[in-house]
Steps between C-alpha positions, in 0.01 A plus 500: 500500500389727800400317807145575625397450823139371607402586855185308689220776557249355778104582388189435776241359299097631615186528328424782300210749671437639190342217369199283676569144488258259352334205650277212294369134532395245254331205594670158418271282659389208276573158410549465087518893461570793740176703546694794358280835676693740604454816746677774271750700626479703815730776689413310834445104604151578656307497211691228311430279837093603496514381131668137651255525793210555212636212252520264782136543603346489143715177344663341827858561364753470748844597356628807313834650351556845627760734361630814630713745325671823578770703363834535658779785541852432516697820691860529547570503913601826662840575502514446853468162478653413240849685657449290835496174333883577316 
């Protein structure tokens, strides 16, 4: 059986550039039922907040779930430091 040999390789972990990351609320204010409006997705969190700022003032709700998403890149580290750490 030949013998294999698995070596750690270190990555740095950083959000992708290429890619704009996505912000959105939903408002979950309610006693029974969540209210359930939602801001729709957005590249920045300035508009989604103007949409909370908005919601508040029309219907008095108070409390939303905001979600951001973005996408990530995993890169092996330089050679450099990967031949200080051994």
């Amino acid at each position: 059986m030949p013998r294999r040999t698995f070596r750690y390789v270190p990555f740095t972990i950083s959000q992708d550039r290429t890619a704009e990351p996505e912000y959105e609320a939903r408002c979950v204010s309610g006693d029974e039922t969540e209210c359930g409006a939602e801001s729709g997705t957005h590249h920045a969190p300035g508009p989604v907040e103007e949409w909370q700022r908005k919601h508040t003032q029309e219907t008095g709700h108070r409390r939303y779930r905001r979600n951001f998403g973005d996408y990530a890149v995993l890169q092996p580290a330089p050679y450099e430091a990967i031949k200080e750490k051994t």
